[in-house]
Biopython code that builds the backbone (N, CA, C, O; Angstrom):
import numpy as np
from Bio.PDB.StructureBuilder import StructureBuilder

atoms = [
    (1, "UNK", "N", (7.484, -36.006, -100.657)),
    (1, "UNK", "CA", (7.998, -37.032, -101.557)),
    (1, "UNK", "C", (9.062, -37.846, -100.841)),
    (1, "UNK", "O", (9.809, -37.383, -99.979)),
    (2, "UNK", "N", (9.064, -38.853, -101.190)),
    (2, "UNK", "CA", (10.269, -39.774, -100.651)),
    (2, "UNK", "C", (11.569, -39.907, -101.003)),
    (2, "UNK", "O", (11.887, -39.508, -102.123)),
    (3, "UNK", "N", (12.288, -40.322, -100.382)),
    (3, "UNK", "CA", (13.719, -40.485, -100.962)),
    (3, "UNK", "C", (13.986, -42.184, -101.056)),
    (3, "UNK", "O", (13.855, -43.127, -100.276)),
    (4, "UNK", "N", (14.388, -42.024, -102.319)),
    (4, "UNK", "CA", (14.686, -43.801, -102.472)),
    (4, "UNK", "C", (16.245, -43.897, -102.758)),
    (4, "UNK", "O", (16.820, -42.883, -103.154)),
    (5, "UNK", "N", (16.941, -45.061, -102.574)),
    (5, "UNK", "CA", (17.739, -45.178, -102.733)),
    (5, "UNK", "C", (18.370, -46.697, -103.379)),
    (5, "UNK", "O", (18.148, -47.855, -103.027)),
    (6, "UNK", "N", (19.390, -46.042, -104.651)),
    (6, "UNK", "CA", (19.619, -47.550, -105.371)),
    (6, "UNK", "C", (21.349, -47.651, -104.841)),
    (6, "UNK", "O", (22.152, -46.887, -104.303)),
    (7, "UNK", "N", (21.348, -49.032, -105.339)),
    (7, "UNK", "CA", (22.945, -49.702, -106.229)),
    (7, "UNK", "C", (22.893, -49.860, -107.387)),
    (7, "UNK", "O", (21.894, -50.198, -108.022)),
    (8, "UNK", "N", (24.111, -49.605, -107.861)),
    (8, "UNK", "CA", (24.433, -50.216, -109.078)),
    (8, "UNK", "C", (24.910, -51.619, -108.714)),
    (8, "UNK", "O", (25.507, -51.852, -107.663)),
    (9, "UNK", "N", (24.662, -52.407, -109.497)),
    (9, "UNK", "CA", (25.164, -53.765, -109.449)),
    (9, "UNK", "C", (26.261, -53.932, -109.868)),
    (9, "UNK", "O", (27.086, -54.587, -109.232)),
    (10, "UNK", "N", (26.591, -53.242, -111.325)),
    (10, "UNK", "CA", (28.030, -53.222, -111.598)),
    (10, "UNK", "C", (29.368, -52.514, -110.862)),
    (10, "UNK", "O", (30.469, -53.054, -110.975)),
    (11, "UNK", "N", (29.225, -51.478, -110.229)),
    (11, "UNK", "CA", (30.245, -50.443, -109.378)),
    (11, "UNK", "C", (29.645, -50.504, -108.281)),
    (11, "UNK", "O", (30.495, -49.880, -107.645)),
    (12, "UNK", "N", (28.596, -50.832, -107.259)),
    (12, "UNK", "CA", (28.223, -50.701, -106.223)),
    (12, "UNK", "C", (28.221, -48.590, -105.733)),
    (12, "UNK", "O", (28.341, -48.366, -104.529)),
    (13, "UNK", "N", (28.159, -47.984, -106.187)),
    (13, "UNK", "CA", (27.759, -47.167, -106.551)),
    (13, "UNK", "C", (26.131, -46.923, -105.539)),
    (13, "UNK", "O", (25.160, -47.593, -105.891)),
    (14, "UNK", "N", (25.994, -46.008, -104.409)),
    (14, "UNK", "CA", (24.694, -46.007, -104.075)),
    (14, "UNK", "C", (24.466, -44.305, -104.329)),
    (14, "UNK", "O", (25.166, -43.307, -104.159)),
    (15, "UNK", "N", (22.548, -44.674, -105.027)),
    (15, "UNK", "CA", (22.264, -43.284, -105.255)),
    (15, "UNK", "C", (20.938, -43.072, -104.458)),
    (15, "UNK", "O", (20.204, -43.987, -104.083)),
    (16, "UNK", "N", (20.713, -41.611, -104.230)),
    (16, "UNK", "CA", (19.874, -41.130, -103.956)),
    (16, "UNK", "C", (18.660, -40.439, -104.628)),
    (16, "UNK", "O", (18.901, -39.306, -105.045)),
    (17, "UNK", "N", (17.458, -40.884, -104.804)),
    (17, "UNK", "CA", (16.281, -39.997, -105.456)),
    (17, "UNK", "C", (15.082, -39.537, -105.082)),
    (17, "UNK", "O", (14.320, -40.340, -104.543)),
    (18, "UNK", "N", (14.779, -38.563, -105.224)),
    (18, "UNK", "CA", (13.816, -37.523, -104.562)),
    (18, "UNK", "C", (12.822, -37.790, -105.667)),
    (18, "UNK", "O", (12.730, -37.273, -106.780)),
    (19, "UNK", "N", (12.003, -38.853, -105.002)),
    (19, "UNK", "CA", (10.830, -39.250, -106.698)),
    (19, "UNK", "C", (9.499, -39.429, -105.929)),
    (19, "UNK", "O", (9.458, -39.640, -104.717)),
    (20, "UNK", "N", (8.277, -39.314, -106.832)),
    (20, "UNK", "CA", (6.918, -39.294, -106.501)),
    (20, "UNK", "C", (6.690, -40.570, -106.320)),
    (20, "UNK", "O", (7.570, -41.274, -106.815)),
    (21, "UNK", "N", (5.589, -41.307, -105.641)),
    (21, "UNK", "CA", (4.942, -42.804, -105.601)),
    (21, "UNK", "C", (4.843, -42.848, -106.941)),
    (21, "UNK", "O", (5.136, -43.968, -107.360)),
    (22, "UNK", "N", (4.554, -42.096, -107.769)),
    (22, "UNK", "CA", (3.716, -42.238, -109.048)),
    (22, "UNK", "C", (5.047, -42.873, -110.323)),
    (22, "UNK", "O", (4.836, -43.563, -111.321)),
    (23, "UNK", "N", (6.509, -42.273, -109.757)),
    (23, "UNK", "CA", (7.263, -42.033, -110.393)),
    (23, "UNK", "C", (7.916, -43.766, -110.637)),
    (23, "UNK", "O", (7.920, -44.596, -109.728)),
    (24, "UNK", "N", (8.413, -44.025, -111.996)),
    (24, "UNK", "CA", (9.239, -45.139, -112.387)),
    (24, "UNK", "C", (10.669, -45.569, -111.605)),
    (24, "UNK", "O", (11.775, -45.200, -112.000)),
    (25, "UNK", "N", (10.502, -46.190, -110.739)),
    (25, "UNK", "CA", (11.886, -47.067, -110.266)),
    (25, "UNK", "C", (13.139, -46.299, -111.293)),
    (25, "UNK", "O", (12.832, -46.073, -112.463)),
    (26, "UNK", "N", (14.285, -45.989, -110.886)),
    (26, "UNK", "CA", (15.367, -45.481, -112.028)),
    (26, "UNK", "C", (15.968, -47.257, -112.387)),
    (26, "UNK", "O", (15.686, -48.293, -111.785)),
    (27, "UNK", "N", (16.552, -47.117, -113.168)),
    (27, "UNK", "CA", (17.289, -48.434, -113.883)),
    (27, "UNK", "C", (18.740, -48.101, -114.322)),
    (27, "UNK", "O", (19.567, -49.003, -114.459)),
    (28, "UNK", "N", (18.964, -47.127, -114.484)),
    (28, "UNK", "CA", (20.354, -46.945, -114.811)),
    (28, "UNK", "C", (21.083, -46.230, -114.156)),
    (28, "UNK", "O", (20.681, -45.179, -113.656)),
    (29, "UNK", "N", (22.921, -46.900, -113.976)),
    (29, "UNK", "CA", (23.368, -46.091, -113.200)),
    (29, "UNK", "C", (24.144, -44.379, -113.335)),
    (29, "UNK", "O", (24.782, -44.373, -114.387)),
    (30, "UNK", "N", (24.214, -43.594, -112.923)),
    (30, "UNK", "CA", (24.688, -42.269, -113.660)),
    (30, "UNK", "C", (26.441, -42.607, -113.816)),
    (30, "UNK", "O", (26.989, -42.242, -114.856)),
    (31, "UNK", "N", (27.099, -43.171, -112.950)),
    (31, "UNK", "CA", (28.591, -43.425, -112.912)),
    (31, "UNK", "C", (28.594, -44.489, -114.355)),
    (31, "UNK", "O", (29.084, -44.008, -115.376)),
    (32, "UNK", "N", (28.203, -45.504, -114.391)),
    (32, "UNK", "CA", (28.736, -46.670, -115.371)),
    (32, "UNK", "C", (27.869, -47.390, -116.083)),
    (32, "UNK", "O", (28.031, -48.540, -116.492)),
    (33, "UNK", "N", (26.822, -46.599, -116.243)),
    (33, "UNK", "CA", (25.494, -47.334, -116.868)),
    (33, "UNK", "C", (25.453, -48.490, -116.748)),
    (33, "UNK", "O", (25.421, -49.229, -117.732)),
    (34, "UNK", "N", (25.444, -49.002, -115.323)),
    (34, "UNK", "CA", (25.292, -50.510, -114.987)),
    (34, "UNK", "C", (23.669, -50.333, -114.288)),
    (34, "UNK", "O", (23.198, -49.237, -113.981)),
    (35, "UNK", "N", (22.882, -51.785, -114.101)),
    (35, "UNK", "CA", (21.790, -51.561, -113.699)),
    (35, "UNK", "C", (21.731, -51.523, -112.044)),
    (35, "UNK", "O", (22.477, -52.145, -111.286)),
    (36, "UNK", "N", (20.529, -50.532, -111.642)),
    (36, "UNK", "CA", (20.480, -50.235, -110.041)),
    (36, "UNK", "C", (19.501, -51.174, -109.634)),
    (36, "UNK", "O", (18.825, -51.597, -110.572)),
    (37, "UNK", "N", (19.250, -51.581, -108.632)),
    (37, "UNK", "CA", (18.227, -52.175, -107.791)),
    (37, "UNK", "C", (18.107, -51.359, -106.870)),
    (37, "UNK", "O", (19.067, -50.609, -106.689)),
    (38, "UNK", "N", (16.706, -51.196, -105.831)),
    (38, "UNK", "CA", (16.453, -50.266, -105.045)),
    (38, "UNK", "C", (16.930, -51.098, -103.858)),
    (38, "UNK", "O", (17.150, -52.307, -103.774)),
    (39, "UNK", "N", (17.034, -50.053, -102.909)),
    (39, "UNK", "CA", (17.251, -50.878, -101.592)),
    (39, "UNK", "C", (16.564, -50.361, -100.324)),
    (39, "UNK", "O", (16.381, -49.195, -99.976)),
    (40, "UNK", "N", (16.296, -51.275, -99.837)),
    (40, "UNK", "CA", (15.239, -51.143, -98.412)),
    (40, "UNK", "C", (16.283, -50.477, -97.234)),
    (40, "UNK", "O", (17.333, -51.081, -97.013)),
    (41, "UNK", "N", (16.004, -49.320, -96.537)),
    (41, "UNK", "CA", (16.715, -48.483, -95.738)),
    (41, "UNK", "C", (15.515, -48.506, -94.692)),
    (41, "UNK", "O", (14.345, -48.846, -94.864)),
    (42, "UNK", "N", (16.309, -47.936, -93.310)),
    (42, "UNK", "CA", (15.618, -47.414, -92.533)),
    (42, "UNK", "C", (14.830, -46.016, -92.982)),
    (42, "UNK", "O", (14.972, -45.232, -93.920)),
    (43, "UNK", "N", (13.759, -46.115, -91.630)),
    (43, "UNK", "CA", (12.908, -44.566, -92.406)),
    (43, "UNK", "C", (13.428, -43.919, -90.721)),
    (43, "UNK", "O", (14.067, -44.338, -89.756)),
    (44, "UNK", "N", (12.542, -42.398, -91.209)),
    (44, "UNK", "CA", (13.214, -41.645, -90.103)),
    (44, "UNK", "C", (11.483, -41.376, -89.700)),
    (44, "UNK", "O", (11.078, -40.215, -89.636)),
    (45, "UNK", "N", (10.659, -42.388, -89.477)),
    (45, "UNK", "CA", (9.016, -42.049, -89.361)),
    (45, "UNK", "C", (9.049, -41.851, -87.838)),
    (45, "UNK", "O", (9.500, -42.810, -87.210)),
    (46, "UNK", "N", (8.612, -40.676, -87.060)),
    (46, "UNK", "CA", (8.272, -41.015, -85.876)),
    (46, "UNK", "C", (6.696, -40.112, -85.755)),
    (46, "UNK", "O", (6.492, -39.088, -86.407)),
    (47, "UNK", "N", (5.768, -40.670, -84.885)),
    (47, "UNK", "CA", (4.516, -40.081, -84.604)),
    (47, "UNK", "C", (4.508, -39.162, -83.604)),
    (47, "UNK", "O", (4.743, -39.375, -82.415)),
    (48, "UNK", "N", (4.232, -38.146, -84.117)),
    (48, "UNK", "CA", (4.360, -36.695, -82.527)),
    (48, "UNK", "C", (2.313, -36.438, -82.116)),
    (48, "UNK", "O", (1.348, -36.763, -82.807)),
    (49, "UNK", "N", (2.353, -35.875, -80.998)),
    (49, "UNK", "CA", (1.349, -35.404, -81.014)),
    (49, "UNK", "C", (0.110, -36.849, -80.161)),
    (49, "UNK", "O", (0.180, -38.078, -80.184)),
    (50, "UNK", "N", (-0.724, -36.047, -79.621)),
    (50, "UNK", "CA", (-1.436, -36.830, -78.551)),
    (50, "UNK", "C", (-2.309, -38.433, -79.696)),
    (50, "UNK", "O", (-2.116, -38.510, -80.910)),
    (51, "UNK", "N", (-3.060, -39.324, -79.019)),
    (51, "UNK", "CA", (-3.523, -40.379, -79.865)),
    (51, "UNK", "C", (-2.931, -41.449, -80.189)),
    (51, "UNK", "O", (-3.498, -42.277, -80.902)),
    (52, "UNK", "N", (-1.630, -41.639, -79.705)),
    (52, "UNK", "CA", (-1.147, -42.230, -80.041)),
    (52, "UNK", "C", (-0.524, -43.753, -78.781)),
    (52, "UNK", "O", (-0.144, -43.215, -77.741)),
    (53, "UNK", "N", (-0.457, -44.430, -78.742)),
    (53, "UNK", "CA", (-0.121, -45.223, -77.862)),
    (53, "UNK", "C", (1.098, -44.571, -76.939)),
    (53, "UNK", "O", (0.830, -43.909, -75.936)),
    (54, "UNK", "N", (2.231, -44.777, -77.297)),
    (54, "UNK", "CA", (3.788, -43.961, -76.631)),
    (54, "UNK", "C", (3.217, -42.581, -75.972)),
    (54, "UNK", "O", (3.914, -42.055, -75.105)),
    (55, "UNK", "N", (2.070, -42.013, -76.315)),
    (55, "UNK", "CA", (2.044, -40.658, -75.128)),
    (55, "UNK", "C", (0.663, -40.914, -74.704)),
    (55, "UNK", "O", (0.436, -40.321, -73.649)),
    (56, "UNK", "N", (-0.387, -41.610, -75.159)),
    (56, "UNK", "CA", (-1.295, -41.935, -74.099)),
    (56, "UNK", "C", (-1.671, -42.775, -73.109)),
    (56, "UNK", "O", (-2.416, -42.459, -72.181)),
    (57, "UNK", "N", (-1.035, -44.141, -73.324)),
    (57, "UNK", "CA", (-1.663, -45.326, -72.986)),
    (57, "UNK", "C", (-0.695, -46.038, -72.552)),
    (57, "UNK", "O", (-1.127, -47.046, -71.994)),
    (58, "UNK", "N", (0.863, -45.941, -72.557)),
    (58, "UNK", "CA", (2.046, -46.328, -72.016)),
    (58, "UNK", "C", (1.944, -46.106, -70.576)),
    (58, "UNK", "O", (1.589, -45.049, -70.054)),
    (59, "UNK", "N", (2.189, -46.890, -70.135)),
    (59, "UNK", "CA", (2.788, -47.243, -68.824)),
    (59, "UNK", "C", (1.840, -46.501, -67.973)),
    (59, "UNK", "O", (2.293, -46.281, -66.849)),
    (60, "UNK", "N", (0.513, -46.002, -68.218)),
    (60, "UNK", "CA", (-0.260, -46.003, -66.746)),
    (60, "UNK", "C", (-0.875, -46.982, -66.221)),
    (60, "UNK", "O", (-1.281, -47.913, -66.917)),
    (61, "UNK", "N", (-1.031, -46.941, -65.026)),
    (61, "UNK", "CA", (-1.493, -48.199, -64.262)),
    (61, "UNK", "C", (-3.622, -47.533, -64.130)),
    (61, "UNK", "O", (-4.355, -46.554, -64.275)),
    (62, "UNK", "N", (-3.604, -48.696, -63.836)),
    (62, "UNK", "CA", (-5.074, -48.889, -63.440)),
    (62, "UNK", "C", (-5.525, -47.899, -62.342)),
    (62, "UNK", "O", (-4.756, -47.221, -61.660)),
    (63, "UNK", "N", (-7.138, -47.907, -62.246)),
    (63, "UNK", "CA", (-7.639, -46.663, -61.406)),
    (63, "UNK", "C", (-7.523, -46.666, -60.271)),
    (63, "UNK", "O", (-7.683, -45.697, -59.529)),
    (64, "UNK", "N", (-7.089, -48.263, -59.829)),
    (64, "UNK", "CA", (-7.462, -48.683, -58.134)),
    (64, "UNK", "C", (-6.021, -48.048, -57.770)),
    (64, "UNK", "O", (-5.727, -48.081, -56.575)),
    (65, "UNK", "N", (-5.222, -47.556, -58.534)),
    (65, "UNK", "CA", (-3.489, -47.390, -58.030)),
    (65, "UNK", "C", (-3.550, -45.810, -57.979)),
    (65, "UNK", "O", (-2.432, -45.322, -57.814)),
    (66, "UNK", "N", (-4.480, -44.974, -58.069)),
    (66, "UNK", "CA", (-4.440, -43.912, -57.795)),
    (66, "UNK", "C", (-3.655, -43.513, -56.538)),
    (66, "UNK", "O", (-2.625, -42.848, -56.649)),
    (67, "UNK", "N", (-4.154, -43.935, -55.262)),
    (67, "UNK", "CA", (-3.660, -43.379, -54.448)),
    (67, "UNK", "C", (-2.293, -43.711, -54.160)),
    (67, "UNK", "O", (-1.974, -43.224, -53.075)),
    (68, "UNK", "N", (-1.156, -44.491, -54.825)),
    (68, "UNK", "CA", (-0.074, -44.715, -55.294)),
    (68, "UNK", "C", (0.558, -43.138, -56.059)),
    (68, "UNK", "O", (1.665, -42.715, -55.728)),
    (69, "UNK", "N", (-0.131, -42.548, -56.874)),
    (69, "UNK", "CA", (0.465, -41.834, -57.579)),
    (69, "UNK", "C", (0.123, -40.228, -57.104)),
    (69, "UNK", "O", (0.770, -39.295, -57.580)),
    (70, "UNK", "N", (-0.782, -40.054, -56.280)),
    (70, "UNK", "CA", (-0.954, -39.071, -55.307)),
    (70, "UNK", "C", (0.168, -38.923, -54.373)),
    (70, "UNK", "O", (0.785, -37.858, -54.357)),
    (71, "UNK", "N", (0.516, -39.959, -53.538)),
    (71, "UNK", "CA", (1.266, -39.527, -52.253)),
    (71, "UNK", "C", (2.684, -39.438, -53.106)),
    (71, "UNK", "O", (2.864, -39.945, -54.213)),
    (72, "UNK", "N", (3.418, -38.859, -52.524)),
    (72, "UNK", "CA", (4.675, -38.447, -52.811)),
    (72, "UNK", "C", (5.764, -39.114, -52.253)),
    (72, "UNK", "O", (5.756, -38.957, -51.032)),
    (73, "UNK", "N", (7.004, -40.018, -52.768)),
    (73, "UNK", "CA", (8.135, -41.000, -52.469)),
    (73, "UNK", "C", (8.720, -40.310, -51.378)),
    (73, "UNK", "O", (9.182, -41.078, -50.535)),
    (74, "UNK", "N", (8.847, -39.108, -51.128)),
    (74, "UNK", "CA", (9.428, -39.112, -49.889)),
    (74, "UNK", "C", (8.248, -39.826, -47.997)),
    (74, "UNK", "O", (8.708, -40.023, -46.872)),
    (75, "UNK", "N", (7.272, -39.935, -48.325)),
    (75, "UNK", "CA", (5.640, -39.914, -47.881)),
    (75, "UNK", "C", (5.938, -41.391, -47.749)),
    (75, "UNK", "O", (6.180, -41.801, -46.614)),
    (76, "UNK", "N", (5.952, -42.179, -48.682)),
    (76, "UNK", "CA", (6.168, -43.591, -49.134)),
    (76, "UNK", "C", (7.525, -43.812, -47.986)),
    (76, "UNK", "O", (7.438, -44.712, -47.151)),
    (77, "UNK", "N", (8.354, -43.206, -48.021)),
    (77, "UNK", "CA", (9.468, -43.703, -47.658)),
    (77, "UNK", "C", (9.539, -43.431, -45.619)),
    (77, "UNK", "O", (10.005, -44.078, -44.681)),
    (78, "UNK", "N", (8.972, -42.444, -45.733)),
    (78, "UNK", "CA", (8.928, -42.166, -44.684)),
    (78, "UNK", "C", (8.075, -43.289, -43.293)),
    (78, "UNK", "O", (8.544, -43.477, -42.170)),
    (79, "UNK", "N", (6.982, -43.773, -43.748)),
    (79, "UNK", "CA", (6.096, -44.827, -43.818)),
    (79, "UNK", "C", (6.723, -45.855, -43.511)),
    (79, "UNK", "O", (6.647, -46.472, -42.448)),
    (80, "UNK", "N", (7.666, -46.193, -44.842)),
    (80, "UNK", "CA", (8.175, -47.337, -44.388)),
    (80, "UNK", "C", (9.786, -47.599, -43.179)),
    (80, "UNK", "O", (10.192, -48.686, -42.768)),
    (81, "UNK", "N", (10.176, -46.699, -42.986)),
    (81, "UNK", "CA", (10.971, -46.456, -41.868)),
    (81, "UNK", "C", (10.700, -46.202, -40.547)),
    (81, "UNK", "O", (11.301, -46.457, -39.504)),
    (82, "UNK", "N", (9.217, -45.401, -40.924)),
    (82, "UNK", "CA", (8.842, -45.768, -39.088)),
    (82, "UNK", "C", (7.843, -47.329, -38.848)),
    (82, "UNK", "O", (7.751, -48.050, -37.855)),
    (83, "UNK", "N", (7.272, -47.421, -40.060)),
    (83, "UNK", "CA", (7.001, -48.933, -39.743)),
    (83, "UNK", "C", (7.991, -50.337, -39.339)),
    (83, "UNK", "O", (7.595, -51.240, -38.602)),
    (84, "UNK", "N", (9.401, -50.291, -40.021)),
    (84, "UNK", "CA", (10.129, -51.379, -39.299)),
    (84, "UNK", "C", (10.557, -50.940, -38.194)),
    (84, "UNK", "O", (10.493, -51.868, -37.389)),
    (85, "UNK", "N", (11.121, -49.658, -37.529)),
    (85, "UNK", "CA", (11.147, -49.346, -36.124)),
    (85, "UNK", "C", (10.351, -50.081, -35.195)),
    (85, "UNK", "O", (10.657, -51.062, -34.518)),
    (86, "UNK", "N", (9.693, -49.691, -35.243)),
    (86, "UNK", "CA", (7.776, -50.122, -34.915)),
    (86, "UNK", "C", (8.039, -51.365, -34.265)),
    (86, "UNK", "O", (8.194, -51.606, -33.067)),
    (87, "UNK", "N", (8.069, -52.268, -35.475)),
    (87, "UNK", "CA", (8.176, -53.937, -35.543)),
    (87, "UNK", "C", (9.278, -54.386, -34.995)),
    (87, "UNK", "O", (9.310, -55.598, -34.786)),
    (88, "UNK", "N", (10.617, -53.467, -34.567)),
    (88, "UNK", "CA", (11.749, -54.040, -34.329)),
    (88, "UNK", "C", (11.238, -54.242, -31.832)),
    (88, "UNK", "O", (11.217, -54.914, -30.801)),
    (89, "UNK", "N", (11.028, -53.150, -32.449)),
    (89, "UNK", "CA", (10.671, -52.819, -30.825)),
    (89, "UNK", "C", (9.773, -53.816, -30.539)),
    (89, "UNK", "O", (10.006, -54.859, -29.927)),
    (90, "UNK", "N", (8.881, -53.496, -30.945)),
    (90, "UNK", "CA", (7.399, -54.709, -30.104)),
    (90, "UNK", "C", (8.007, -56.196, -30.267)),
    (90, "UNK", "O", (7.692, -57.043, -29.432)),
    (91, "UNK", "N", (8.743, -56.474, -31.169)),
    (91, "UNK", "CA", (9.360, -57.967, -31.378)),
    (91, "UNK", "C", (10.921, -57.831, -30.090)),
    (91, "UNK", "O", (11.282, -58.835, -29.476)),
    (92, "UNK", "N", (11.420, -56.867, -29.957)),
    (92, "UNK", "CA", (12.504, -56.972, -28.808)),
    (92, "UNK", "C", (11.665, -56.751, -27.421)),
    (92, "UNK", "O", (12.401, -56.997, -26.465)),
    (93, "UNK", "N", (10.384, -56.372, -27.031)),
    (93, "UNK", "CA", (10.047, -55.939, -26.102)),
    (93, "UNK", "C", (9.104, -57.434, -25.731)),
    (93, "UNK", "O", (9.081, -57.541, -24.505)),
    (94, "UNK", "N", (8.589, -58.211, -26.179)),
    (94, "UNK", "CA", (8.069, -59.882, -26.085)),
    (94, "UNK", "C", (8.923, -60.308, -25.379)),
    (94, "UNK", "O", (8.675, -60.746, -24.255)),
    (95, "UNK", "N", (10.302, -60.260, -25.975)),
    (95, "UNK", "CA", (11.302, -61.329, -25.450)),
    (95, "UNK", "C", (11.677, -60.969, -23.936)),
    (95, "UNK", "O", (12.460, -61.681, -23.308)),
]
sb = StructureBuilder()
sb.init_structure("model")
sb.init_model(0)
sb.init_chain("A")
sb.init_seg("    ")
for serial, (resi, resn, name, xyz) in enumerate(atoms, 1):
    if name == "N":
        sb.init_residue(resn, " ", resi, " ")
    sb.init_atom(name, np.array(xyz, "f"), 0.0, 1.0, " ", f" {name:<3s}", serial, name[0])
structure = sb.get_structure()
């Protein structure tokens, strides 16, 4: 069941009710028998569990990037440090 929550219009007064879909909006207030209006709140909805976009389909990349997610950042890094070595030499060794 949900929890809804009013004002009173007259005392500002906010209440809380533990009522069915089925159940009548309340109208009166318990402090000053002034009338309540409901009010729109945040919900506390979150989706757990596989199917869902946020744990299936977020942020993976495409199939051709596989071998991206195989090798390991230290692998990656390593790569790229002996490759500018590399390039520094053969470009000082021209001159």
């Amino acid at each position: 069941m949900p929890i809804y929550e009013y004002q009173c219009s007259a005392c500002g007064s906010v209440e809380e009710a533990l009522q069915k879909f089925s159940d009548k909006p309340l109208t009166k207030c318990r402090n000053c028998s002034g009338k309540l209006h409901k009010l729109i709140s945040q919900s506390a909805f979150h989706l757990k569990g596989t199917g869902w976009y946020v744990t299936d389909y977020a942020g993976k990349k495409s199939k051709n990037n596989t071998a991206d997610k195989t090798e390991p950042a230290a692998a990656k890094e390593t790569k790229t440090k002996d490759a500018k070595p590399a390039a520094k030499t053969a470009s000082s060794s021209a001159e």
